[in-house]
C-alpha positions in Angstrom: -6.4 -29.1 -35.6 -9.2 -26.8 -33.9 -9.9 -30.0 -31.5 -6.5 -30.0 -30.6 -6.6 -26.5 -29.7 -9.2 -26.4 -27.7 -8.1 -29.9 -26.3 -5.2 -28.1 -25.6 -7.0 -24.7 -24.1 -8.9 -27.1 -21.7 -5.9 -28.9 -20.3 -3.7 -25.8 -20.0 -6.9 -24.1 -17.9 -7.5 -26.5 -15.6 -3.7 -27.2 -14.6 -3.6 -23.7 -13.8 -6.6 -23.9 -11.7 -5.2 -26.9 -9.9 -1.9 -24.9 -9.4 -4.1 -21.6 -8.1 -5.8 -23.9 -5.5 -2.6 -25.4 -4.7 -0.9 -21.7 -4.0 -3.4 -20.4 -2.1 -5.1 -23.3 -0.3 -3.7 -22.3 2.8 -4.5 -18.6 2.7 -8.1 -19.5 2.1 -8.5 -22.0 4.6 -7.0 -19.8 6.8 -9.5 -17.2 5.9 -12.6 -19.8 6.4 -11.3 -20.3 9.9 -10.9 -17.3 10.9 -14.6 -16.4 9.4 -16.2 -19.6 11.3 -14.1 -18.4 14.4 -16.1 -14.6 14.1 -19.2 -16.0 13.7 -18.9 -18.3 16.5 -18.2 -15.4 18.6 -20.0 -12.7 17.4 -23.0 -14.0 16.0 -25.5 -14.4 19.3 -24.7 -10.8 19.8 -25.3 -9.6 15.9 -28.5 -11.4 16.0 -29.6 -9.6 19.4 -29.9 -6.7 17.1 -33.2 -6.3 15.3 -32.9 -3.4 13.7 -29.6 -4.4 11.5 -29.1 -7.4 9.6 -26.9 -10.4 11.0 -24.4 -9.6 8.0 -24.1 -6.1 8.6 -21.4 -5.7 10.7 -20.9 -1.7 9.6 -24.7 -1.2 10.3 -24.3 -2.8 13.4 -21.3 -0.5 14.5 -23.0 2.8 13.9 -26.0 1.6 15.9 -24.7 1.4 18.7 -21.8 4.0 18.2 -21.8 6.9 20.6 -22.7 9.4 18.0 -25.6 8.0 16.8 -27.0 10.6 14.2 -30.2 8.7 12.9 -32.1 11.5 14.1 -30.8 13.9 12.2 -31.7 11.8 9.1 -34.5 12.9 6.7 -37.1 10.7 4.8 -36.6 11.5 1.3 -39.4 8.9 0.3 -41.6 11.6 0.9 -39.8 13.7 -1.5 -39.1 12.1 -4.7 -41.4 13.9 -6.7 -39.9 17.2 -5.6 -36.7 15.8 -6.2 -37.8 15.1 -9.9 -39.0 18.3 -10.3 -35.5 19.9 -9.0 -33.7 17.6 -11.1 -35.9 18.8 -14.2 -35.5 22.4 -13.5 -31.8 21.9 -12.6 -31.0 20.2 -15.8 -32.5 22.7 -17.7 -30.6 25.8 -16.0 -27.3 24.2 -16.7 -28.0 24.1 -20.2 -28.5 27.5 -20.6 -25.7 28.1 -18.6 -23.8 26.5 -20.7 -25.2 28.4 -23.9 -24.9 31.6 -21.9 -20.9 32.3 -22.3 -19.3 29.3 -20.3 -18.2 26.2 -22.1 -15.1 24.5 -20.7 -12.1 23.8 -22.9 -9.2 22.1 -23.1 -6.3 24.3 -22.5 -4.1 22.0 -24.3 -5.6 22.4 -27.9 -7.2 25.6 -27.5 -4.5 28.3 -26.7 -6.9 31.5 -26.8 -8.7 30.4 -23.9 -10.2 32.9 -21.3 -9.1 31.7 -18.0 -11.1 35.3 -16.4 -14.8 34.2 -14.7 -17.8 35.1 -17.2 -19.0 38.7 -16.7 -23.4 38.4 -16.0 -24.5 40.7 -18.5 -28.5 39.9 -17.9 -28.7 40.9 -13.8 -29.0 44.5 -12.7 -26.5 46.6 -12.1 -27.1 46.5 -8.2 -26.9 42.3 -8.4 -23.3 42.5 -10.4 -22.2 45.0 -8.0 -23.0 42.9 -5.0 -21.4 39.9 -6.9 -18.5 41.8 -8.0 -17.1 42.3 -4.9 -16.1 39.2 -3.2 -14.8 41.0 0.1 -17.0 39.2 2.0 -16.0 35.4 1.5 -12.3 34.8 2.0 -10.5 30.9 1.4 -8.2 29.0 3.2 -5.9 26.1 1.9 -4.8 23.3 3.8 -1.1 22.7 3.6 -2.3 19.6 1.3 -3.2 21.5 -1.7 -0.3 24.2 -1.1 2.2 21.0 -1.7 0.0 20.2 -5.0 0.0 23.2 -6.3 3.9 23.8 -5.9 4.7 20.5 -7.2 1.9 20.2 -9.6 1.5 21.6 -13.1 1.4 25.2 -13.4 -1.9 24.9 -15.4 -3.6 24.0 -12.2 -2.5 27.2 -10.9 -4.8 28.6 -13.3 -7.7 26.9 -13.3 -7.7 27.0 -9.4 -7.5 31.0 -9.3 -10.8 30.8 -12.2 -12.9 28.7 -9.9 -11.6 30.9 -7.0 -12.8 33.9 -8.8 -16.2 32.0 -9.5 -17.2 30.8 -6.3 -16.1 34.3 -4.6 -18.8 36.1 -7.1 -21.4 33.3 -5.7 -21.5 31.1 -8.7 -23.3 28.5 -8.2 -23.8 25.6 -10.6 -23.3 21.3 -10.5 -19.5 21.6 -11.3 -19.2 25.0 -8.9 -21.0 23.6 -5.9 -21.7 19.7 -5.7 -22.8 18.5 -2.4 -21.2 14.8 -1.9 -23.6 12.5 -0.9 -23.2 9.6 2.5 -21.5 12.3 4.4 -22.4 13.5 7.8 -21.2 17.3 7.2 -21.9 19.3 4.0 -18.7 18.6 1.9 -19.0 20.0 -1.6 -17.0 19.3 -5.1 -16.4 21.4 -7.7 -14.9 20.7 -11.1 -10.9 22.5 -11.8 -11.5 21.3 -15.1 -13.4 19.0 -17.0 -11.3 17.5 -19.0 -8.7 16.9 -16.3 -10.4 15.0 -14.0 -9.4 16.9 -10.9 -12.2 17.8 -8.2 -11.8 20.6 -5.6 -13.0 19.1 -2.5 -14.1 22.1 0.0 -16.4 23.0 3.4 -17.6 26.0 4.8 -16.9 27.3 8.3 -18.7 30.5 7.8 -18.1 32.9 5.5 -14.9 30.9 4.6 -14.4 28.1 2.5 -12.1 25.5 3.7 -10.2 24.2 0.4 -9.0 20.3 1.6 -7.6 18.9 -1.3 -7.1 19.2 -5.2 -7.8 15.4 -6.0 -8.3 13.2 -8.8 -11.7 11.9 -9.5 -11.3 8.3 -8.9 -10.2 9.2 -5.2 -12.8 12.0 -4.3 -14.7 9.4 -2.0 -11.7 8.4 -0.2 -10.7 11.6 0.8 -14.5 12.7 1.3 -14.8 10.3 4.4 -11.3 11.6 5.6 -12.6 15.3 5.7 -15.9 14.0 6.8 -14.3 12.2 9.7 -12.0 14.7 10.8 -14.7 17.0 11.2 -16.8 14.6 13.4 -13.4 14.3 15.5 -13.4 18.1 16.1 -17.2 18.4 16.4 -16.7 15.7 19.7 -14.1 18.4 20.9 -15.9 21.1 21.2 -17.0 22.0 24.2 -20.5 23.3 24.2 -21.2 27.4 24.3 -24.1 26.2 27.4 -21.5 24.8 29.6 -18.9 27.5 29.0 -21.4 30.1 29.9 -22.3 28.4 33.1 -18.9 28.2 34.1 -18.1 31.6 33.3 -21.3 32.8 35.2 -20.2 30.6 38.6 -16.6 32.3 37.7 -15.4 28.9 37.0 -13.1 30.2 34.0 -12.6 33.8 33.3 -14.3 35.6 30.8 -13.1 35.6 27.2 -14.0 36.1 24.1 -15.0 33.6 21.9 -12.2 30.9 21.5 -11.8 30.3 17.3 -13.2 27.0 16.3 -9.8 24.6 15.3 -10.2 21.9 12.7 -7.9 19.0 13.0 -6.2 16.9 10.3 -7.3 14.2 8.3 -4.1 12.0 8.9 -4.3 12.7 13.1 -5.7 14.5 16.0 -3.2 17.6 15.3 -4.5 20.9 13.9 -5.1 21.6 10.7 -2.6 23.5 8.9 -4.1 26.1 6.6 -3.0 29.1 4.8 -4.7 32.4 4.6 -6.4 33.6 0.6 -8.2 36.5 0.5 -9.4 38.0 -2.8 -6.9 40.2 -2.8 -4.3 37.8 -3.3 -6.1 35.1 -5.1 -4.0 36.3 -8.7 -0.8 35.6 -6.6 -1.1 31.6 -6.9 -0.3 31.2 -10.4 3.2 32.9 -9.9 6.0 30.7 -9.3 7.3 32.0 -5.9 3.8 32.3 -4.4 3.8 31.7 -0.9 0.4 32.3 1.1 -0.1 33.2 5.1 -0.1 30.5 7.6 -3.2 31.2 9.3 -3.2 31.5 13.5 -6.0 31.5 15.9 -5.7 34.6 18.3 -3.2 32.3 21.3 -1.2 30.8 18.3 -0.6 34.7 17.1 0.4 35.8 20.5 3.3 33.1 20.7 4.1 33.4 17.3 4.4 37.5 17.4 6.3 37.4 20.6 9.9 39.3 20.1 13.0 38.3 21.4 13.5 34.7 23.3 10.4 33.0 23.6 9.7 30.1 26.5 6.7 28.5 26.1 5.4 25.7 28.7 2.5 23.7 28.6 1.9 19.8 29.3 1.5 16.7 26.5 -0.4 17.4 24.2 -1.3 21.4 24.5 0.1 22.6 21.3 3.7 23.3 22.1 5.2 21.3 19.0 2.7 23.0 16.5 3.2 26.4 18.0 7.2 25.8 16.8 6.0 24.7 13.3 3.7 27.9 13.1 6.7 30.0 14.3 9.4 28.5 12.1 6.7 28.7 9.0 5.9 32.4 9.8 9.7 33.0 10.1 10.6 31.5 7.0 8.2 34.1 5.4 9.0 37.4 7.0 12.7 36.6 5.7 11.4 34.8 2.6 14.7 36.4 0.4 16.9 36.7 2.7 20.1 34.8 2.2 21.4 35.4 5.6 18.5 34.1 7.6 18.8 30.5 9.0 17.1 28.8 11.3 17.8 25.1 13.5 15.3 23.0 15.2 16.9 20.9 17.6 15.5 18.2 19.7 16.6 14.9 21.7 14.5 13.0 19.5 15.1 12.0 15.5 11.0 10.6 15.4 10.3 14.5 16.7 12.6 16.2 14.3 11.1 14.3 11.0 7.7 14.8 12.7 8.4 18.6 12.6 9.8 18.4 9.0 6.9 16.6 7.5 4.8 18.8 9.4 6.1 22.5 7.9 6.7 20.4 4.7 10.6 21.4 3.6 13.3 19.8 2.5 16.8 20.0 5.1 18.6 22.9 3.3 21.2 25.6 4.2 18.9 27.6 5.4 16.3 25.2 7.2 17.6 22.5 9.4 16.4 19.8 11.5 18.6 18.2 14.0 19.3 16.4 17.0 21.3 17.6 20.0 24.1 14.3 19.4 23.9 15.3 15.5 24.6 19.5 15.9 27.3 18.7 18.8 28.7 16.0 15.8 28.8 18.9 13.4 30.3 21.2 15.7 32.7 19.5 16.7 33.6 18.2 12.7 33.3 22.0 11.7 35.5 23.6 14.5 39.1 23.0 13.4 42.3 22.7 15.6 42.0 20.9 19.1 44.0 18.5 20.3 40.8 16.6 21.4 39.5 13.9 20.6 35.7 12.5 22.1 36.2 9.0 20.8 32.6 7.4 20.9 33.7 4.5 22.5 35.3 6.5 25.7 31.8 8.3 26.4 30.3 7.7 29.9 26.7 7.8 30.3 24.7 7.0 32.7 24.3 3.0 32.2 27.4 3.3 32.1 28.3 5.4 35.2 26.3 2.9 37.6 27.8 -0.2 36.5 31.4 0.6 36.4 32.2 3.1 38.9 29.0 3.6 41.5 28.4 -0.2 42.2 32.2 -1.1 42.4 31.7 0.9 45.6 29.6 -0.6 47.9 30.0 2.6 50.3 28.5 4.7 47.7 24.8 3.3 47.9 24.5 3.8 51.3 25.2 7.9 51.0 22.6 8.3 47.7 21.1 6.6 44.7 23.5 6.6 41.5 20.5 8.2 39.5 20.7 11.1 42.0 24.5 11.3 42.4 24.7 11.3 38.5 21.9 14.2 38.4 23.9 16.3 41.0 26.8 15.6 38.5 25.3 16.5 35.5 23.2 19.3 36.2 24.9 21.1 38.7 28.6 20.0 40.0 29.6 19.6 35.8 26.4 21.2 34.0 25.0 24.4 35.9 26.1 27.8 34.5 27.6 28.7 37.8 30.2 25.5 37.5 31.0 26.9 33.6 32.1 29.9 35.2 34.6 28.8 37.3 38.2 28.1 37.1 38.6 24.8 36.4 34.7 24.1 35.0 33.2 22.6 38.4 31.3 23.8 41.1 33.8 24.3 43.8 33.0 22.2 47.0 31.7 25.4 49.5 29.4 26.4 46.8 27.7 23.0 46.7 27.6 22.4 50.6 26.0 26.2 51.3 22.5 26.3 51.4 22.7 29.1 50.4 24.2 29.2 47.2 22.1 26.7 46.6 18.5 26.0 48.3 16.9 23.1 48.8 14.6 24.0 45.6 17.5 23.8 43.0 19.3 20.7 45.0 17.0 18.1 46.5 20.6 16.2 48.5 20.1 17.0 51.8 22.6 19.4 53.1 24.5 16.8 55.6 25.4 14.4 52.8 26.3 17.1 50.3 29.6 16.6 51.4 29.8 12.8 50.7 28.1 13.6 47.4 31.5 16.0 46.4 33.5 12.8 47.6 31.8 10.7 45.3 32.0 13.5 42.5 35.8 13.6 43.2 36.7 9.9 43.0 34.5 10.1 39.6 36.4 13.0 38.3 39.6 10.5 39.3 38.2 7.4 37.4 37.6 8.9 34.2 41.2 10.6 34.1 42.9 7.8 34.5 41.0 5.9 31.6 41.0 8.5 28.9 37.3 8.6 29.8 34.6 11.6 29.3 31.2 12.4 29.5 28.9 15.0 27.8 29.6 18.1 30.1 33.0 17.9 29.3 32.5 17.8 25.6 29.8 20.6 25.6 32.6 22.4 27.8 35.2 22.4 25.3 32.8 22.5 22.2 31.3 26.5 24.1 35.3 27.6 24.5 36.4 26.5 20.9 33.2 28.5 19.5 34.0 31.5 21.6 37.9 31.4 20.0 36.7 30.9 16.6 34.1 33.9 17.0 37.1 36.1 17.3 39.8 34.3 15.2 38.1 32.4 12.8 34.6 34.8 12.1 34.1 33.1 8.5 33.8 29.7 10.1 31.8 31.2 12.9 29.2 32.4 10.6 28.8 28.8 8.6 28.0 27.4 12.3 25.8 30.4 13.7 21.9 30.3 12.9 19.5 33.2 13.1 17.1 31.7 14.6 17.0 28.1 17.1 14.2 26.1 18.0 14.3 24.4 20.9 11.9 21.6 21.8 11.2 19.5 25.2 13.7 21.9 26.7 13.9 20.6 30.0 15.5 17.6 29.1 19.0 19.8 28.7 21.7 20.9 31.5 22.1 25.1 31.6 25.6 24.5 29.8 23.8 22.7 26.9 21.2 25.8 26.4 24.6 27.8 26.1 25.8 26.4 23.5 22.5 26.3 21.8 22.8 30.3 22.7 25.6 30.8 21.2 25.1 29.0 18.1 21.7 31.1 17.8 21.1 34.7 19.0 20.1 35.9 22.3 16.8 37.8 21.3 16.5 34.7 18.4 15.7 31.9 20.6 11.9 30.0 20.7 12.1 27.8 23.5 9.4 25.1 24.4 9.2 22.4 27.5 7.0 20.5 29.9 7.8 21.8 33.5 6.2 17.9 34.7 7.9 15.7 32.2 11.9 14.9 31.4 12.9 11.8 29.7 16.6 12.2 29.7 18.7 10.5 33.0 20.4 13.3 34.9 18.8 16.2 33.8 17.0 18.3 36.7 16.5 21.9 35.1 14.2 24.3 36.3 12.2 26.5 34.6 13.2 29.2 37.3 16.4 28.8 36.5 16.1 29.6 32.5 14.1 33.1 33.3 16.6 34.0 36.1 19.4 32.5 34.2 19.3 34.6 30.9 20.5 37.2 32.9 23.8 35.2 33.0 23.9 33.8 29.6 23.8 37.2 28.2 26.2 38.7 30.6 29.0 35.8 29.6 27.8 36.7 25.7 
């Protein structure tokens, strides 16, 4: 019977390694291929290289990186009986450390224990003092351990606020303060509590200490060559304090004070998002509705502080998107409470409106919303009873749209202007201009358009002998989307800005469910004047955070100028 079995054992083995092979056969021989290919390619140039072996392919790549750092490398061979010795003495300290007061527990079986730091009985009374006070180190948390420590277990809470307490007095031990090793930057570990598992991984920029993540210990090295590389990526940004000075001393750039050092994230090239934890609120983080201070460089505070409507320019890539994020998140905690207070980011984009979710970290609630513009003027329009109305989806002209079925069924109209431009003109200022909402029948009346100087060759690039074939064209257009039942979006923003001014007056409960506190407007030059008055009046005049590229508009027809926002409040608060 055992023969059998182990007949049987044998067989059974060996069909399943001839199924295996079978399986993955391809995938392997793929793999060989693909290998043979590489080192066909690759290999004169690896074995150019003698310094690095052949099969060293990661060795190879930081040889001949750009930021070479093998200078800055020590010998330690020189040093290994001093580091025995360390080692030795270290070994001993801990132990009576450990005999001295402090022996970690589990909180779990042991309900008495003392979660306050260890009080240093055996220093001078000058020393505690000095340790005592921990005014002079402060922390800050990236927005990564905020999340995990809201969504954790409270018990964390704890044990973070004991090693806070410790490292603030200057503790220093191997489970306060662990350097990691094969990291370019000091990055240092300390235990939240034995038992658990769970490392705090941290940095100092000064006299702060940057918290990066509360993570378990199995992924410490992971998230050590994140930190370590996002520090290398804002090392390389910096510009060096010999070159500013020069500058500033041939009056290149103004004098300033020293700009504040900004760490980028470990998932991008955006900022860091950290919060603000001094000692005097480190006791705050184990209660429930803790919420800590975003922290803001001096520029980022300026914006963010600003009162009243806010229009920020710069071009790609200067900040604007995170400056919203810092101003929504420091709004959200000045009226932290408040059931009244809500507040709408709106842009063109649904990728930009998750992007600024993830980034302030929030669900889409009552009081926090993310939307695009086609998804408010949906919800509007869904929420504003009684209108005879109806904008089918199907009967909206845009500007594909406009060219293919009414410009190029003229062939007189491409001689007089472009359809792009003849829709701009449309759009922006015959339909879309805050001057055509103000008129009798919603459109810039023909004089206006042909006078210079109502309107200069700045705002309207059509020169001013064809302005009058451009009405023509604007005329027959009005005429061809009558007679189909046809509209665009200036007429629906038209109707959607009247019906909110009726229900303002007789409907001021269903007003109030639409109205927001504050509304965050981003890539703002990518809307018509009619379109930031309806955002107006679904916000507040003085509540408004406006951000745009003056050199950069993605939507067709759209020709707004930031002049005409700054000269146009005027007349967006006069018709409010």
């Amino acid at each position: 019977f055992d023969r059998r079995m182990q007949a049987a054992t044998i067989v059974q083995r060996r069909c399943r390694g001839c199924l295996v092979r079978r399986r993955y056969s391809g995938a392997i021989t793929s793999r060989m291929k693909d290998s043979q290919r590489f080192r066909y390619i690759w290999n004169k140039f690896i074995c150019s290289s003698s310094k690095v072996s052949p099969t060293s392919w990661t060795q190879l790549r930081e040889e001949h990186s750009d930021m070479n750092t093998n200078d800055f490398v020590f010998d330690e061979s020189s040093f290994e009986d001093t580091d025995a010795q360390l080692s030795s003495a270290l070994e001993k300290a801990l132990l009576l450390d450990d005999t001295a007061g402090y022996v970690e527990r589990d909180p779990t079986t042991d309900s008495s224990l003392d979660l306050s730091y260890p009080a240093h009985n055996n220093v001078d009374s000058s020393s505690t003092t000095a340790q005592s006070d921990p005014s002079w180190t402060s922390f800050q948390m990236t927005s990564h351990v905020v999340k995990f420590l809201k969504n954790g277990d409270p018990q964390y809470r704890r044990f973070l606020v004991r090693r806070l307490h410790q490292l603030a007095t200057g503790e220093s031990s191997r489970i306060l303060k662990k350097r990691l090793k094969g990291c370019r930057t000091p990055i240092f570990e300390t235990y939240l509590e034995q038992k658990s598992g769970f490392r705090i991984l941290w940095t100092e920029e000064g006299s702060t200490k940057v918290i990066w993540f509360l993570s378990p210990h199995d992924r410490v090295s992971r998230l050590a060559k994140l930190i370590d590389d996002a520090k290398n990526r804002t090392a390389r940004q910096l510009v060096p304090e010999s070159v500013v000075a020069k500058l500033q001393n041939d009056q290149l750039i103004p004098p300033s004070h020293l700009r504040e050092k900004v760490l980028l994230d470990v998932c991008g090239n955006t900022p860091l998002k950290l919060y603000d934890i001094s000692h005097h609120n480190i006791q705050d983080i184990e209660s429930t509705n803790w919420a800590p201070l975003l922290h803001l460089t001096d520029e980022e505070k300026d914006v963010v502080e600003a009162q009243g409507t806010v229009l920020l320019l710069g071009r790609s890539g200067t900040g604007k998107t995170v400056c919203i994020c810092n101003k929504m998140e420091c709004d959200r905690q000045h009226f932290q409470g408040d059931t009244t207070f809500k507040q709408l980011f709106v842009a063109r984009s649904k990728r930009l409106t998750k992007y600024v979710q993830g980034v302030i970290g929030v669900q889409d609630s009552d009081q926090t919303q993310f939307r695009t513009f086609m998804e408010l003027i949906n919800e509007l329009d869904a929420t504003l009873q009684g209108s005879d109305d109806c904008f089918v989806p199907s009967q909206r002209i845009q500007f594909s749209r406009f060219k293919l079925e009414f410009f190029n069924s003229s062939s007189s109209n491409s001689t007089i202007v472009s359809p792009l431009v003849a829709w701009t003109v449309i759009r922006s200022l015959l339909k879309g201009s805050i001057e055509a909402f103000r008129s009798p029948h919603g459109v810039l009346p023909r004089e206006s358009f042909t006078d210079v100087h109502v309107l200069g060759s700045k705002r309207c690039r059509v020169p001013a002998e064809v302005r009058n074939s451009v009405y023509d064209i604007f005329l027959a257009y009005e005429g061809y989307k009558k007679d189909r039942g046809l509209f665009d979006d200036c007429d629906r923003i038209r109707h959607l800005i009247t019906r909110l001014g009726e229900t303002k007056v007789s409907k001021p409960e269903v007003f109030e469910r639409v109205s927001k506190s504050r509304v965050y407007v981003d890539e703002v030059q990518d809307y018509t004047q009619i379109e930031l008055l309806l955002m107006f009046m679904v916000g507040s005049p003085v509540g408004m955070f406006l951000a745009g590229d003056p050199a950069q508009s993605v939507v067709e027809g759209t020709d707004l100028r930031f002049e005409e926002i700054r000269s146009g409040e005027l007349s967006i608060f006069c018709f409010l």
